[in-house]
NUFI-389764 format. One record per residue (C-alpha): residue number from 1; chain; z, x, y. Coordinates in Angstrom, 1 decimal. Example, Ala and Ser with C-alpha at 12.3 -4.5 7.8 and 13.67 -1.06 7.14 Angstrom:
! NUFI-389764
+-----+-------+--------+--------+--------+
!  nr ! kette !      w !      u !      v !
+-----+-------+--------+--------+--------+
!   1 !     A !    7.8 !   12.3 !   -4.5 !
!   2 !     A !    7.1 !   13.7 !   -1.1 !
+-----+-------+--------+--------+--------+
//
This chain:
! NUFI-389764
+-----+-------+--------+--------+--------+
!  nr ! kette !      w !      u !      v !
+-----+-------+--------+--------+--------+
!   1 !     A !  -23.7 !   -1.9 !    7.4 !
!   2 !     A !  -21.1 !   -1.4 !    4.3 !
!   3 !     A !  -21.5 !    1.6 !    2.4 !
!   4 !     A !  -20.0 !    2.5 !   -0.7 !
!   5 !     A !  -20.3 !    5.9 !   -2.7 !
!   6 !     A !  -21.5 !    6.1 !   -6.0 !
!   7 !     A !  -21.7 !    8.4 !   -9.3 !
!   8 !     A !  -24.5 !    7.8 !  -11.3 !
!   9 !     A !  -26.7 !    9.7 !  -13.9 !
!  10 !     A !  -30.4 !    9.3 !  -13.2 !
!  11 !     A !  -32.6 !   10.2 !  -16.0 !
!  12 !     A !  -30.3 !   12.7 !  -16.8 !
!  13 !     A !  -29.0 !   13.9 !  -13.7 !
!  14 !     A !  -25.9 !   13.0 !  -11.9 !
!  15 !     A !  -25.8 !   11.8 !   -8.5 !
!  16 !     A !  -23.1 !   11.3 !   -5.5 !
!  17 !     A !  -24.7 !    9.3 !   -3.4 !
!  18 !     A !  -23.5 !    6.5 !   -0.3 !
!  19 !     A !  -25.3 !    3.6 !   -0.6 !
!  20 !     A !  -25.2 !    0.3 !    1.3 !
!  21 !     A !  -23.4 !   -2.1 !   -0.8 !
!  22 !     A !  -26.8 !   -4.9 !   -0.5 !
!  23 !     A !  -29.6 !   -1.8 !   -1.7 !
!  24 !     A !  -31.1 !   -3.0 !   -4.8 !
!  25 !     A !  -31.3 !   -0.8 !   -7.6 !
!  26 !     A !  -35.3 !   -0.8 !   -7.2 !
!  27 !     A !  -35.1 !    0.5 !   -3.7 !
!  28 !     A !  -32.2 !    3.2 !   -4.4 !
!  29 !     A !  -34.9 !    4.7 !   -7.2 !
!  30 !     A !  -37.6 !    4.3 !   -5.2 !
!  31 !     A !  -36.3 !    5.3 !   -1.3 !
!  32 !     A !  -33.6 !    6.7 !   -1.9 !
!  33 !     A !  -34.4 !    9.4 !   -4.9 !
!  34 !     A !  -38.3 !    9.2 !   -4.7 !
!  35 !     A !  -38.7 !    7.8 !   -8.5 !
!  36 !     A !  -41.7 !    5.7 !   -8.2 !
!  37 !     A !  -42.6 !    4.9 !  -11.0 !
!  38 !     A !  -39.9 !    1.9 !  -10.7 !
!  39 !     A !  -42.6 !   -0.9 !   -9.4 !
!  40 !     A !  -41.9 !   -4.0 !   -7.4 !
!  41 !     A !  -43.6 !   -6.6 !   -8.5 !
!  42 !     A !  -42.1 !  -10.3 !   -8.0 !
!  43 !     A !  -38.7 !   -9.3 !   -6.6 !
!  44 !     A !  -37.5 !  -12.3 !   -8.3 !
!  45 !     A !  -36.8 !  -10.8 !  -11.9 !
!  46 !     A !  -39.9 !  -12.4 !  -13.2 !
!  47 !     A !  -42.2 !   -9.7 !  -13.9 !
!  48 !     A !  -40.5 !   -6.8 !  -15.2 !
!  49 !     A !  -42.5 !   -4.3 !  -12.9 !
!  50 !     A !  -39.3 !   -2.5 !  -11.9 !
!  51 !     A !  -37.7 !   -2.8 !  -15.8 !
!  52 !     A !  -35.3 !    0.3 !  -16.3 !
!  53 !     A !  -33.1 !    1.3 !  -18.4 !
!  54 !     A !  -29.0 !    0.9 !  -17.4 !
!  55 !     A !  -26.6 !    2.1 !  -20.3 !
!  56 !     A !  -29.1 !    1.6 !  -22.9 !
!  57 !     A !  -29.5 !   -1.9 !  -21.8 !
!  58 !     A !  -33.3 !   -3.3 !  -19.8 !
!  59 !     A !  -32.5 !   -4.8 !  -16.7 !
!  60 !     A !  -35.0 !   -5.7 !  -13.8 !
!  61 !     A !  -33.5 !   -3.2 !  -11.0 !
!  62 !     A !  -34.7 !   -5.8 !   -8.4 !
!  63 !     A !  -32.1 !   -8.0 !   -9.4 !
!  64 !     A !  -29.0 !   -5.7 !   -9.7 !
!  65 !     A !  -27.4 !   -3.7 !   -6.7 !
!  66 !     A !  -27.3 !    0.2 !   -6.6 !
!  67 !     A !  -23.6 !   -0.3 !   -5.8 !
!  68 !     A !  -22.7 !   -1.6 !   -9.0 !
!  69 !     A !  -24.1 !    1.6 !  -10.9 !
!  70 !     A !  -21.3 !    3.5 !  -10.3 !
!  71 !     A !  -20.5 !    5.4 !  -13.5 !
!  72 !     A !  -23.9 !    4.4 !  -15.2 !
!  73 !     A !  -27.0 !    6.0 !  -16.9 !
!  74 !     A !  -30.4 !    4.5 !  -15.6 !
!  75 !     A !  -33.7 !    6.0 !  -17.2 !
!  76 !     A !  -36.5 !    5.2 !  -15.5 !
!  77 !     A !  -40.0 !    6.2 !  -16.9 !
!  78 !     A !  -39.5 !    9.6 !  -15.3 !
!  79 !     A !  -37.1 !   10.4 !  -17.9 !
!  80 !     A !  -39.0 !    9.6 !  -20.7 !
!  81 !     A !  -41.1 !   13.3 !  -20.3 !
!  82 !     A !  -39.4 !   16.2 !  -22.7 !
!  83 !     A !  -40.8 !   19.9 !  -21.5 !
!  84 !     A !  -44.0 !   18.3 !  -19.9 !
!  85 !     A !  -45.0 !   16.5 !  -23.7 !
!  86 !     A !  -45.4 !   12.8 !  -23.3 !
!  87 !     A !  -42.7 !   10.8 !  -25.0 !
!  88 !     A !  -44.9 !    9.4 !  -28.5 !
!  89 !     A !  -44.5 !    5.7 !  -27.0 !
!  90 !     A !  -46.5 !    6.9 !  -23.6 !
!  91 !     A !  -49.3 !    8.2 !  -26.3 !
!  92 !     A !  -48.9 !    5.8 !  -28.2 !
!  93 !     A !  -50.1 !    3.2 !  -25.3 !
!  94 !     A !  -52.2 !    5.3 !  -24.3 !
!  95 !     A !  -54.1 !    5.8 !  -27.5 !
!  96 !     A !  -54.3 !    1.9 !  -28.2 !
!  97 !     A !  -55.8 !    0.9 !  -25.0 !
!  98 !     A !  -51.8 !   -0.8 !  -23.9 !
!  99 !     A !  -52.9 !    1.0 !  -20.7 !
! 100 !     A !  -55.3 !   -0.1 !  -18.4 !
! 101 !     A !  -54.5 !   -0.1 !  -14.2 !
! 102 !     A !  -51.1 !    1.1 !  -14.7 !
! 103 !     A !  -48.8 !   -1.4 !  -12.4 !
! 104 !     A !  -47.0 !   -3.0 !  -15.3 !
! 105 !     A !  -46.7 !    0.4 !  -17.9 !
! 106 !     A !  -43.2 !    1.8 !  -16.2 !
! 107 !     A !  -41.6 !   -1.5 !  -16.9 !
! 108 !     A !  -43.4 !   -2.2 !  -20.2 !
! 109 !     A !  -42.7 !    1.5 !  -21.5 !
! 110 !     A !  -39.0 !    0.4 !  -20.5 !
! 111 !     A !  -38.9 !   -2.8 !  -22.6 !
! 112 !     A !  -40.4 !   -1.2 !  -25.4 !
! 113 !     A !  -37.8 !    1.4 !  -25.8 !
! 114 !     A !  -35.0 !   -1.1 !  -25.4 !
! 115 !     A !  -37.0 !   -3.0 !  -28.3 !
! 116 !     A !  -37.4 !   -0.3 !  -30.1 !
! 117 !     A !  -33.4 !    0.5 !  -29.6 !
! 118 !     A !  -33.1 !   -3.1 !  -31.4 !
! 119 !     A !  -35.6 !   -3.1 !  -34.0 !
! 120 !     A !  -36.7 !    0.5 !  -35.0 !
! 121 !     A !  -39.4 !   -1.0 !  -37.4 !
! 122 !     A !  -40.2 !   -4.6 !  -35.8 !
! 123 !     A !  -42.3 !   -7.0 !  -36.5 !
! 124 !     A !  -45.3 !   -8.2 !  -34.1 !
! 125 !     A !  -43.3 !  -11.4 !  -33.5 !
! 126 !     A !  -40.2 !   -9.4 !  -32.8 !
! 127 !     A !  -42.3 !   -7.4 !  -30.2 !
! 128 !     A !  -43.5 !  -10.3 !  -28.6 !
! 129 !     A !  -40.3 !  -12.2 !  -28.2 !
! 130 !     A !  -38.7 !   -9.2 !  -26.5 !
! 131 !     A !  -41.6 !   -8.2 !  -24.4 !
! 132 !     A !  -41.8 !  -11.4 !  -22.9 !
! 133 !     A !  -40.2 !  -10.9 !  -19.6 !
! 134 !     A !  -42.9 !   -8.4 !  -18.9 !
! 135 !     A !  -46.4 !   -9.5 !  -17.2 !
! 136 !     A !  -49.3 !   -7.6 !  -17.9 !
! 137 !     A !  -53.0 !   -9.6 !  -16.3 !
! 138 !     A !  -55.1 !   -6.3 !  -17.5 !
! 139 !     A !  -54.7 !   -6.1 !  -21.3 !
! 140 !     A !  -53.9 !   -9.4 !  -23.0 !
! 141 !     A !  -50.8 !   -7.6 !  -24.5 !
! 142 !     A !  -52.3 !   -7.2 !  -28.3 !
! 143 !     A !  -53.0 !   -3.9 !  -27.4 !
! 144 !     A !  -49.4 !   -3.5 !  -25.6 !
! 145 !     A !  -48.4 !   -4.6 !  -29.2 !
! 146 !     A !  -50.6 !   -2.4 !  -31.3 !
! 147 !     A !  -49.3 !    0.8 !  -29.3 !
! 148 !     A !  -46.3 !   -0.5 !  -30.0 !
! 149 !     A !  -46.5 !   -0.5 !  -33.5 !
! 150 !     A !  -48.4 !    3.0 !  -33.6 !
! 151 !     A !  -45.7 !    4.3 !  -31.8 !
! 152 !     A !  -43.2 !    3.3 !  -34.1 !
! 153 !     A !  -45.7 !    5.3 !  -37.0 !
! 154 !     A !  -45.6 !    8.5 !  -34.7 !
! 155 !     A !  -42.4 !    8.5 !  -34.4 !
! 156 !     A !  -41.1 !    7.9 !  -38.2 !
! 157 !     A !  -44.0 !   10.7 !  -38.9 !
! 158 !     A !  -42.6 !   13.3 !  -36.1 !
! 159 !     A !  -39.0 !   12.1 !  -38.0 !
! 160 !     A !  -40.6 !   12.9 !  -41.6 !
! 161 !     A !  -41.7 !   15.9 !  -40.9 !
! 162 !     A !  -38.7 !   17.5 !  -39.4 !
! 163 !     A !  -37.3 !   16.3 !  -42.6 !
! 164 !     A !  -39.3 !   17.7 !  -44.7 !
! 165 !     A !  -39.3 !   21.2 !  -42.7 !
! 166 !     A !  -34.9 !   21.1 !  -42.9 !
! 167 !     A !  -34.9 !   21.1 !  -39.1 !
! 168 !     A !  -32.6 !   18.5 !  -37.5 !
! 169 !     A !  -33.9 !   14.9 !  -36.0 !
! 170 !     A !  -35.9 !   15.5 !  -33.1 !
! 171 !     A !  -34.5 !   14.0 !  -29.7 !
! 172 !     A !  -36.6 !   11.1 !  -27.8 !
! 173 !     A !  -36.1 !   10.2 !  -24.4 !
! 174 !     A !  -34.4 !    6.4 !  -24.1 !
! 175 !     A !  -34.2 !    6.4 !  -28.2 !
! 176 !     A !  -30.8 !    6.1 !  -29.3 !
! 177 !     A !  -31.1 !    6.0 !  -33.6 !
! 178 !     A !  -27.4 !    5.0 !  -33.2 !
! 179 !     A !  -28.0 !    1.8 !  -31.0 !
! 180 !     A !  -27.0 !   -0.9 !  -33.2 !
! 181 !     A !  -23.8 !    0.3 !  -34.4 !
! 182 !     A !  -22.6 !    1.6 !  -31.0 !
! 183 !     A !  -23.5 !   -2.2 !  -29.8 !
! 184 !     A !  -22.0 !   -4.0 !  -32.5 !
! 185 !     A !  -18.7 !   -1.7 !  -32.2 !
! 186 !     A !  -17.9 !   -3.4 !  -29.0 !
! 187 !     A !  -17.7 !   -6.7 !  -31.2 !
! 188 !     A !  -15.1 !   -5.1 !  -33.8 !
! 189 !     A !  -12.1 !   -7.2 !  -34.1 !
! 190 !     A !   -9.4 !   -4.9 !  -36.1 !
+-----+-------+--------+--------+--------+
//
């Protein structure tokens, strides 16, 4: 079998690992560096089970080889955990019933930080539209979308109040305030 050797931050770590050059990224996270949170559902990219994060970017790590990572950031739900405090989007979920047996949460917390990368404030529809590659048979998704939305509340009200107390903007896990701009720089002509 081909390897190849690969650097790669994981969730905030960096890696140097040999991989075989047909390992999916799913089974890298999952075999090789014991993250299972990453679930396989479909293995065809239908699902979004194994949804992770990949330079800021959702991508269904069944689809996508661990060779091509090289030089890349992956989050995986892992990641999302500051000094043991749940990241406000796990509560959130949590709080509005968006969690019920679990299999689909890692790649739907995934998703929803993407989304929330994208639309800081959106709109139900908004949430819908870009949570739509993610299956979920346990909770018929409104509540998915009303932790969603209370998450987005949480975290504008953790924001407020750092504000208010002069202390700088407080760090989340996957959320990257600067998101758009750093995405729409790459489509700059000067």
């Amino acid at each position: 079998m081909k390897t190849v050797e690969i650097n790669v931050t994981v969730n905030r770590r960096k890696y140097k690992k040999t991989v075989p050059v047909n390992q999916t990224l799913l089974r890298f996270l999952r075999e090789t560096l014991f993250l299972n949170s990453v679930k396989e559902g479909c293995n065809e990219g239908e699902c979004g089970a194994c949804t992770v994060i990949v330079n800021g970017h959702p991508v269904n790590s069944c689809l996508v080889l661990a060779a091509e990572m090289d030089g890349k950031e992956v989050l995986t739900t892992e990641g999302l955990i500051d000094n043991e405090w749940l990241h406000p989007l796990q509560e959130a979920l949590v709080e509005a019933g968006g969690v019920q047996c679990g299999y689909c949460t890692p790649g739907m917390l995934m998703s929803a930080i993407a989304l929330l990368n994208l639309y800081p404030h959106p709109t139900r529809a908004q949430i819908r539209k870009e949570m739509e590659g993610n299956i979920c048979r346990c909770t018929g998704y409104t509540r998915i979308e009303d932790g969603i939305m209370l998450a987005v509340e949480k975290l504008d009200a953790i924001r407020e109040k750092a504000k208010e107390c002069g202390e700088p903007t407080p760090w989340f896990p996957g959320i990257n305030d600067n998101f758009n701009e750093e995405w729409n720089s790459g489509y700059v002509v000067e």
